[in-house]
Residue, then its C-alpha position, 0 to 999 in steps of 0.5 A: x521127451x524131446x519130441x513132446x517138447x518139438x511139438x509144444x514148441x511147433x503148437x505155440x508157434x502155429x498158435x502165435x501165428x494164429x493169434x497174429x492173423x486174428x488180431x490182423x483181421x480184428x484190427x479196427x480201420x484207420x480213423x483215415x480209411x474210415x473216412x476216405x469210406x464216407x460216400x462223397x467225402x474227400x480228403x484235402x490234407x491231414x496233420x496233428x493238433x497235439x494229440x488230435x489228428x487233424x484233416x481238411x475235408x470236402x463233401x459233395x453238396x447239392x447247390x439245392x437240396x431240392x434238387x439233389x440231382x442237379x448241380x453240386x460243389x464241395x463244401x469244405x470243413x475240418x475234423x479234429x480227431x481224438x478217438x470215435x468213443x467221445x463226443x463230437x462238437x459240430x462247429x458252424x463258423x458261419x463264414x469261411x473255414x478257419x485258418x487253423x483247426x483249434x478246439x471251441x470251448x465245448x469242445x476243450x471242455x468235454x475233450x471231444x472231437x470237432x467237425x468245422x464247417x465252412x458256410x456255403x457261398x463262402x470261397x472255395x465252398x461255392x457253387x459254380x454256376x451260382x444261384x444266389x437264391x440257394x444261400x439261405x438259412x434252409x439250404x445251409x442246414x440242409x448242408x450240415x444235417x448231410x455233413x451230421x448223417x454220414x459221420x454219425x456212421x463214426x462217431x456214435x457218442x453225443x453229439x453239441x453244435x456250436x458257433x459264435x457270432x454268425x456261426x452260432x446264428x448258424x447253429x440255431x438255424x441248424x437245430x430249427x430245421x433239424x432239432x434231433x441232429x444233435x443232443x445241445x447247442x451252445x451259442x455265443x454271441x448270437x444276434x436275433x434280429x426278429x423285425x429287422x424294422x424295429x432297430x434298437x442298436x442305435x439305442x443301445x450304443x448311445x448308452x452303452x457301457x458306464x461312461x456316457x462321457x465316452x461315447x460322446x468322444x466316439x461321436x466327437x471323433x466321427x464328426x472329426x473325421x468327416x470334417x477331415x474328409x478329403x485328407x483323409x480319403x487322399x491318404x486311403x488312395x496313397x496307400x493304394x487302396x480301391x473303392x469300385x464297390x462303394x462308388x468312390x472313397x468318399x462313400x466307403x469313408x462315410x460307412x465306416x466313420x458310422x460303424x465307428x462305435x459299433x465296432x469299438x463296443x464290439x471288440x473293446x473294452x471299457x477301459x479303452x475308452x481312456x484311449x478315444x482321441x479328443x477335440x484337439x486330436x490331430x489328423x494323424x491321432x485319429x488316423x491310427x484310432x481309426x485303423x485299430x479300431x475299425x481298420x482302414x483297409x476294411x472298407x475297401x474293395x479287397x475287404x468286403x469282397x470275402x464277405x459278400x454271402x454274408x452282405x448277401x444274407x444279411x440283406x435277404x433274410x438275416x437283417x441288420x443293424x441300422x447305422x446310427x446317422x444321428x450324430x453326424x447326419x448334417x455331414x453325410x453326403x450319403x446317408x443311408x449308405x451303409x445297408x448290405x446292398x452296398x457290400x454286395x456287387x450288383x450283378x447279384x440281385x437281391x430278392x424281396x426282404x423275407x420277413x418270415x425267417x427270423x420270426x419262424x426261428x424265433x418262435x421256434x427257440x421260445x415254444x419248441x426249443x430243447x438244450x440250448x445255451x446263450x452266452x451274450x455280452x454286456x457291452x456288445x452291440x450284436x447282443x441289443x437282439x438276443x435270441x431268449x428262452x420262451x414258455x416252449x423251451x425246455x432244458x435251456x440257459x441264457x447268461x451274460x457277461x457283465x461288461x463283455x464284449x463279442x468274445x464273451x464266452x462260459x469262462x468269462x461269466x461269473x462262478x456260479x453262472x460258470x459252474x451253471x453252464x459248465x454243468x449243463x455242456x458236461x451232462x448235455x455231452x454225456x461226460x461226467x467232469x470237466x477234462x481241459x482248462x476254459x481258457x486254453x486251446x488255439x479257439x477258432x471263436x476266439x476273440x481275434x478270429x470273430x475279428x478275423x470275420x467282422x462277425 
């Protein structure tokens, strides 16, 4: 009996230690391990969202993905983690890495994972030496369809792209040269500049919003600025500010007087109309106006420097919106001063215009495009030329916010247009019901980021 009992006991430890080896060598590797595997990717820095874990990463991209053989840099971006089994978000940011890893709104909606990707050209995601002719709309969606191949080999649920602004510019350029690489695509904020001639944003801020008193103050407060010039500039150069780029102070001052309204509707409201000085503002009353609402230091040499591959794009294949000089054109020194080239150093050359690049896309969206969803604002100026759903597209949604500005997202439109968008992510995505809040999570489209990136 108790030699029975012995080997009982001898069989269920060696079982025990059989089942341990097993489940040792079963064991699923590390989300990390499964990562550091990836040919060409590096891991930069890790740490925890919540639940999510997060890591700063950086891929090998060609600097021409014509030329894989040639020269290369690291490309960096972000993954937030919560399990390989849900659906993935690629989010273009369309500008530099965001300070912080937050979920976009598709992504707090579906509870999914989240890949966001610096845009090439953008410090440190650049190459060196640089070819400025490599950054256009074709090479950057050369870079996130590598980005989408390898960590397909992880992640094999659904997969959205989304961005705001330039990034969600970005997300359709993506999707144009490689629509199967994800399942939707939700943008916000995105202008379409189709004919970069046929400006229609001078029009649209003359008459925006429902308050025409308003905007006649926003012109009143230009004109008062540039009556104030030379206090103004020698108050811009006590603070130690620098304007090599512009040419002089005087210069930078005139652009950013014009970007004035623009910038107001971009990321006010139309409540803060109440607060556009009037006739009898002091110099010290459109000062502090000026610095909340376009930012002094913007227009400077430290201020457009993170953004010349933007400028640059802009310039060469994007387009722009043309200032508006009609309000103050009798006390420009400079007119037409405020265009990309003037953000860009001149020791970057500038190519011939492409006018073909915003149309190919453009038709692209109306006769071929699948699973897209706009969400554009009412009183936002970058929503004068938005991208629109054509006869070809199928399986798409376009909603505004009435009255939204550049932070106009799904959670911001109406109920039932919400409910309209809501559904269309969670059955694009493949989950069956909403698990997160719209309104919750650290966004990196959030309103202030978008303001971050003056796009």
């Amino acid at each position: 009996m108790n030699r029975l009992v012995r080997s009982l006991l001898a069989f269920g430890l060696v079982s025990a230690q059989v089942i341990a080896v097993s489940s040792v060598a079963t064991a699923a590797p590390d989300i990390k391990d499964r990562i550091a595997a990836l040919p060409g990717v590096r891991i930069i820095s890790e740490g925890t969202s919540g639940t999510a874990r997060t890591f700063v990463l950086a891929i090998l991209q060609p600097a021409d993905h014509r030329k894989p053989r040639g020269v290369q840099f690291e490309q960096r971006f972000s993954l937030l983690h919560k399990a390989e089994s849900k659906p993935m978000v690629l989010h273009t940011s369309g500008y530099g890495l965001p300070g912080t890893i937050g979920a976009s709104e598709p992504t707090r909606l579906v509870d999914g994972n989240q890949l966001s990707v610096e845009q090439r050209f953008f410090t440190p995601s650049r190459p060196a030496p640089t070819d400025w002719d490599d950054l256009n709309i074709w090479q950057a969606a050369n870079d996130h369809h590598r980005i989408v191949l390898a960590f397909k080999k992880i992640y094999g649920a659904r997969w959205l792209s989304t961005g705001a602004s330039k990034g969600g510019m970005t997300s359709i350029y993506h999707r144009r040269f490689f629509p199967r690489d994800v399942d939707a695509t939700i943008a916000y904020v995105a202008p379409n500049d189709v004919v970069n001639d046929r400006d229609v944003y001078g029009e649209f801020i003359r008459n925006v919003g429902n308050d025409p008193t308003c905007n006649r103050r926003l012109e009143g407060v230009q004109r008062q600025i540039l009556q104030h010039r030379d206090e103004i500039v020698a108050r811009l150069e006590a603070k130690g500010y620098t304007y090599k780029q512009f040419g002089s102070a005087h210069r930078a001052l005139e652009i950013l007087v014009l970007d004035t309204p623009f910038t107001f509707w971009q990321y006010g409201t139309q409540e803060q109309c109440a607060l556009v000085p009037g006739a009898s503002a002091s110099v010290d009353d459109l000062w502090t106006f000026m610095d909340k609402t376009v930012g002094w230091d913007f227009y400077t040499d430290a201020g457009v420097a993170p953004y010349s591959p933007y400028y640059y794009q802009a310039g060469t294949q994007l387009g722009w919106p043309e200032a508006d000089e009609s309000a103050v054109r009798d006390l420009l020194r400079y007119p037409g001063v405020s265009v990309p080239r003037s953000m860009v150093p001149a020791d970057i050359k500038f190519p011939r215009f492409d006018r073909h690049a915003m149309k190919d896309v453009d038709r692209w969206v109306r006769y071929q495009g699948s699973r897209l969803l706009f969400v554009n604002g009412q009183n936002d100026p970058w929503s004068a030329e938005p991208f629109r759903v054509g006869p070809g597209t199928r399986d798409s949604l376009s909603f505004v916010v009435p009255a939204g500005n550049h932070g106009a997202n799904i959670s911001k439109l109406p109920e039932s247009e919400r409910a309209a968008a809501t559904a269309a992510v969670l059955r694009w995505a493949g989950v069956s019901a909403p698990v997160a809040s719209l309104s919750t999570g650290d966004d990196p489209d959030s309103l202030d980021a978008l303001r971050a990136r003056r796009g």
